[in-house]
N, C-alpha and C positions, 0 to 999 in steps of 0.2 A: 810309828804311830805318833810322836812327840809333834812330828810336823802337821800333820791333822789336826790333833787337838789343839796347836799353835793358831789354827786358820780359823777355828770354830768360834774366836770371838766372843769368848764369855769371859767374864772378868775370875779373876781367883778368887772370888766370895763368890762366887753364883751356886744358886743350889745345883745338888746331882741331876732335878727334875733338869735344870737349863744346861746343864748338861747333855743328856740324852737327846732335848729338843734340837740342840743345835745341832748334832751329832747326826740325829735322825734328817735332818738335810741335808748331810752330806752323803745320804745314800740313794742311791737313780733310784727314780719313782715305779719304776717295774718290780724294783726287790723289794722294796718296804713291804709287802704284804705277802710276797711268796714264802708257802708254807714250805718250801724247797729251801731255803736259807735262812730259817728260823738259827739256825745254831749260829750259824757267819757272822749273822743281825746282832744275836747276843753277846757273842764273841769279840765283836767291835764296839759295842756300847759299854765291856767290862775292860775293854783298854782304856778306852776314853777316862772309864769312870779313875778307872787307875791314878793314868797321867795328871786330872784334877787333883786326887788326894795328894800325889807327890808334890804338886804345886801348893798345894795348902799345906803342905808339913813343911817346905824350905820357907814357906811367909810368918809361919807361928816359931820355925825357930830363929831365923836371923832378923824375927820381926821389922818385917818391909814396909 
């Protein structure tokens, strides 16, 4: 998942909202709203949201 959220193009300050949005683009426009892959959906936007926070915690401690 690190290479996804590498491609999502949100800088490491971006809020979690810019997050999700970018995030949300990278899923085919047939899944976004199937109630068949509500868990998958969410399951991928708490990676995401993940890999943001770890990127915010290596820039506040070797302050980048």
């Amino acid at each position: 998942m690190q290479g996804t959220y590498d491609r999502l193009g949100v800088h490491v300050f971006a809020s979690r909202r810019d997050v999700v949005r970018g995030a949300n683009g990278r899923i085919a426009k047939k899944h976004r709203r199937a109630p068949a892959m509500r868990e998958v959906r969410k399951r991928f936007y708490h990676e995401m949201l993940d890999c943001h926070q770890r990127h915010q915690d290596l820039v506040r401690t070797f302050r980048l």
